[in-house]
N, C-alpha and C positions, 0 to 999 in steps of 0.2 A: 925669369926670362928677360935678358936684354930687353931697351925700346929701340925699338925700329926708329920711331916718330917719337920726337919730344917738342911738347908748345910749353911754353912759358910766358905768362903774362899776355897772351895776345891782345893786344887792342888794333881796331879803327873806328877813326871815328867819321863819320857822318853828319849833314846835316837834319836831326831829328833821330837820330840812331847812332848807335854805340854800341860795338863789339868790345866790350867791358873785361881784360883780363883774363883771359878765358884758358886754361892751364890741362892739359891730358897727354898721356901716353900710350899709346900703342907699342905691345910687346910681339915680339915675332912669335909665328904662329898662331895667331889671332884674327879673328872678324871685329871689327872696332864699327858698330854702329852709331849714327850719328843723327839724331830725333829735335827735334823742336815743330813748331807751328810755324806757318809761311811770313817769312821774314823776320823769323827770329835769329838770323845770323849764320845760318848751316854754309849758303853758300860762300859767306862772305868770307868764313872760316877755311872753307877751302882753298880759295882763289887766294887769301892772304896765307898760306901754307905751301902755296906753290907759287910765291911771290911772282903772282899775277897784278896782286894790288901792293902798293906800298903800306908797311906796317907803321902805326903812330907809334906802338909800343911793343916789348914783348921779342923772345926769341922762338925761333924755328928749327928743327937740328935732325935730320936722317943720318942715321948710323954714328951719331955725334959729330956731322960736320952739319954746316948748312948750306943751301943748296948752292948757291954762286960760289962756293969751292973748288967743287969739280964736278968736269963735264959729266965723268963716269956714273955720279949720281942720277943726274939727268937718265940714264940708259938703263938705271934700275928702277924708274916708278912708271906703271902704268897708270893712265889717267884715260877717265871716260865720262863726259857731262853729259845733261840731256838734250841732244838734241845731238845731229853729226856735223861733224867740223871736219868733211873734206867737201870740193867741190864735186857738186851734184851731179855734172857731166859726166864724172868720170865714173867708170867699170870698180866694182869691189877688186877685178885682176887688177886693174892700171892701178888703185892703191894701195896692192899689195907690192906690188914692183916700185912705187914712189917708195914708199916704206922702207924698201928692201936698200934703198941706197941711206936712208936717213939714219936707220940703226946698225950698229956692227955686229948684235947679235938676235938679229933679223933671221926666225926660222920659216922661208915660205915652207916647208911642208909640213910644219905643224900650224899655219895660216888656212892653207888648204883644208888641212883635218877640221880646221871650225867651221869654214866656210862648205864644208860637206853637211857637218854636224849638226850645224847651227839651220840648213837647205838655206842658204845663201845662192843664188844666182851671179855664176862668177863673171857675166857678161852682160847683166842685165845694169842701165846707167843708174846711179843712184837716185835720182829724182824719179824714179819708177818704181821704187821701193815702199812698200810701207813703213810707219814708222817704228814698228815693230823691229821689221827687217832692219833699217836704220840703227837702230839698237845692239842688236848682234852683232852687228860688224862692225861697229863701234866696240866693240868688248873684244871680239877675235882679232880686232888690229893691235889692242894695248896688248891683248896677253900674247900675242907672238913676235914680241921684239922681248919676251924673254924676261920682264921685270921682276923682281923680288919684292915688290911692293907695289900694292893697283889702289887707288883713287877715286872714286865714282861720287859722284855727284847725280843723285836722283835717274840715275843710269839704267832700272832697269822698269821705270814708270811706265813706259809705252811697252810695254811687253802683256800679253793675254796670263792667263793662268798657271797654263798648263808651260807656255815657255818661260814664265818666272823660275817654275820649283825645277825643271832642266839646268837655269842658270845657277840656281843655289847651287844644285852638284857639282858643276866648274868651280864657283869658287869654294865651296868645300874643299874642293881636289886640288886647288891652288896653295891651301892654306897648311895641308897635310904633312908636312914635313916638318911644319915646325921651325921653319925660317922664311916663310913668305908670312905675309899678311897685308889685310885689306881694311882700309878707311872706305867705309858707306855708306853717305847721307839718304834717306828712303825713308817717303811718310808711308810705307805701307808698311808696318810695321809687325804686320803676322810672317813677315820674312823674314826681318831680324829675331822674331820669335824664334825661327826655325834656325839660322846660322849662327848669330851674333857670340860674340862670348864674353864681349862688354857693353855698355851703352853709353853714349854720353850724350847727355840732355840739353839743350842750348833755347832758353827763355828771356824773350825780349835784349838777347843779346850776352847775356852772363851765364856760364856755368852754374845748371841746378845739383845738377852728382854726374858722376863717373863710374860706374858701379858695374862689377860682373850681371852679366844678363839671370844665372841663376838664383842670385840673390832677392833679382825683383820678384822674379816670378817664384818661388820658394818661401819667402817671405812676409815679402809685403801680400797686405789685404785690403779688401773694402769691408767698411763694416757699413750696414744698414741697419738703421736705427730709424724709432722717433722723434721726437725735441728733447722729452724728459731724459732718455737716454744720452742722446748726445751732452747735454747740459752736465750729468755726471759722470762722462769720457775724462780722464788726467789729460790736458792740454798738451801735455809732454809726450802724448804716446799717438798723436798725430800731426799728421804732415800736410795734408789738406783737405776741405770739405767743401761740399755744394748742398743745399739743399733742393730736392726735389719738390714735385705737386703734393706728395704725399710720405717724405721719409728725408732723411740725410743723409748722405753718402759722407763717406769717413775713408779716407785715404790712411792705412796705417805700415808702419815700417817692419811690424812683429806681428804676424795674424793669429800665430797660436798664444804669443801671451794675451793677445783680443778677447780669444776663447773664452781663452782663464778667466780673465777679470769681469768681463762683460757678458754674462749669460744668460740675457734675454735677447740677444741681438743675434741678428745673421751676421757671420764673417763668410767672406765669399773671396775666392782668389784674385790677384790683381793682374789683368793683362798689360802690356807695354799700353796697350791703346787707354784703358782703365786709365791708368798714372798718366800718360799726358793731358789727358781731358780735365782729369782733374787736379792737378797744377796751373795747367793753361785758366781752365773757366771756373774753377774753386774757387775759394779764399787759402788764406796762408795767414798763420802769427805772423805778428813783425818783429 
């Protein structure tokens, strides 16, 4: 499948930090999750993606152009960060109607339909809102001007439980055809369990993998071990470890060759949450 989104080489740099290179593609049809620990680069990655920030290094490219090409671009990405960026005065109507003049392919009655969907209050001001509510119509404004590519940044944090896995099904239903897709930064990460159908990792600012989501989970394992055990692990056949009060955790890339080799230990499956924990709080070869 085409990329929708192509990065190459991104860098910024910072004082004390450095978006190092950092290289992935989103193919249409896809959920492209986007995981690191706080302030390892996720936002920075986006905002330099939607040249928000200026790039030190590295190229950007939707549909193979980059964005300051054309406007038209602009009218195909939906974009939603945390927190809402319209003024708080106003009615979710009044910024549907602002809306409706800003994009030309602005559907208020499919605006409407979220804002029924979503119980959005079409008259209540936004500073009345919860941040929940905030959220949703943060999401029902991008996906009703129509995008073929949505954006989010930590977009659906302020949401409860039960209106998380609602929103999965939108963007599920978003992504169905096979020519939309979604870039999604979210440390909740049992959500990208649920949609995602890649992942990409972003640690202390670099690219750790970029990997289909079922491969982690399919895959990779933790093993639990002793010392002795660990001590006679092949170095080659892990990826990171921690030791506990009482055991070692062993991050591996193959959980049934684990099996095989290693048969006094538990292998036990790795969740997305498993793998960052331990990458993030592990050790690693050098």
């Amino acid at each position: 499948m085409a990329a929708i989104l192509e990065v190459k080489d991104l860098t910024k740099r910072y004082d004390g930090f450095t978006l190092d290179h950092v290289s992935f593609q989103v193919p249409g049809g896809c959920i492209m999750g986007l995981i690191g620990e706080n302030g390892a680069g996720k936002s920075t990655t986006i905002k330099a993606v939607l040249d928000l920030i200026h790039r030190d290094a590295g190229t950007v490219t939707f549909w193979g152009q980059e964005l300051s090409a054309s406007s038209d671009l602009k009218e195909d990405i939906g974009v939603v960060f945390d927190g809402i960026s319209f003024y708080e005065t106003l009615t979710p109507a009044q910024v549907g109607r602002i809306l409706g003049a800003a994009y030309r392919r602005w559907d208020d009655g499919l605006y409407k339909q979220y804002l029924e969907r979503f119980s959005i209050p079409k008259e209540k001001e936004i500073k009345g809102l919860s941040k929940g509510m905030k959220a949703k119509l943060s999401i029902a404004a991008a996906l009703s001007h129509r995008p073929k590519f949505l954006i989010m940044d930590e977009a659906t944090s302020g949401l409860d439980p039960v209106m998380r896995d609602d929103m999965l099904d939108v963007f599920l239903e978003f992504v169905q055809d096979e020519e939309h897709s979604i870039l999604m930064s979210s440390h909740i990460t049992t959500d990208l369990e649920k949609v995602a159908d890649y992942i990409t990792f972003i640690h202390q600012g670099k690219l750790l993998f970029c990997k289909p989501k079922d491969e982690l989970r399919y895959q990779y394992g933790i093993v639990r071990c002793g010392a002795a055990a660990f001590e006679q692990m092949d170095k080659a056949d892990i990826l990171a470890w921690r030791k506990e009060d009482y055991q070692w955790d062993v991050l591996v890339p193959d959980k049934e060759k684990a099996r095989r080799l290693y048969k006094n230990v538990v292998v036990d499956d790795a969740t997305i949450d498993d793998i960052l924990l331990l990458y993030v709080k592990g050790e690693r070869s050098k």
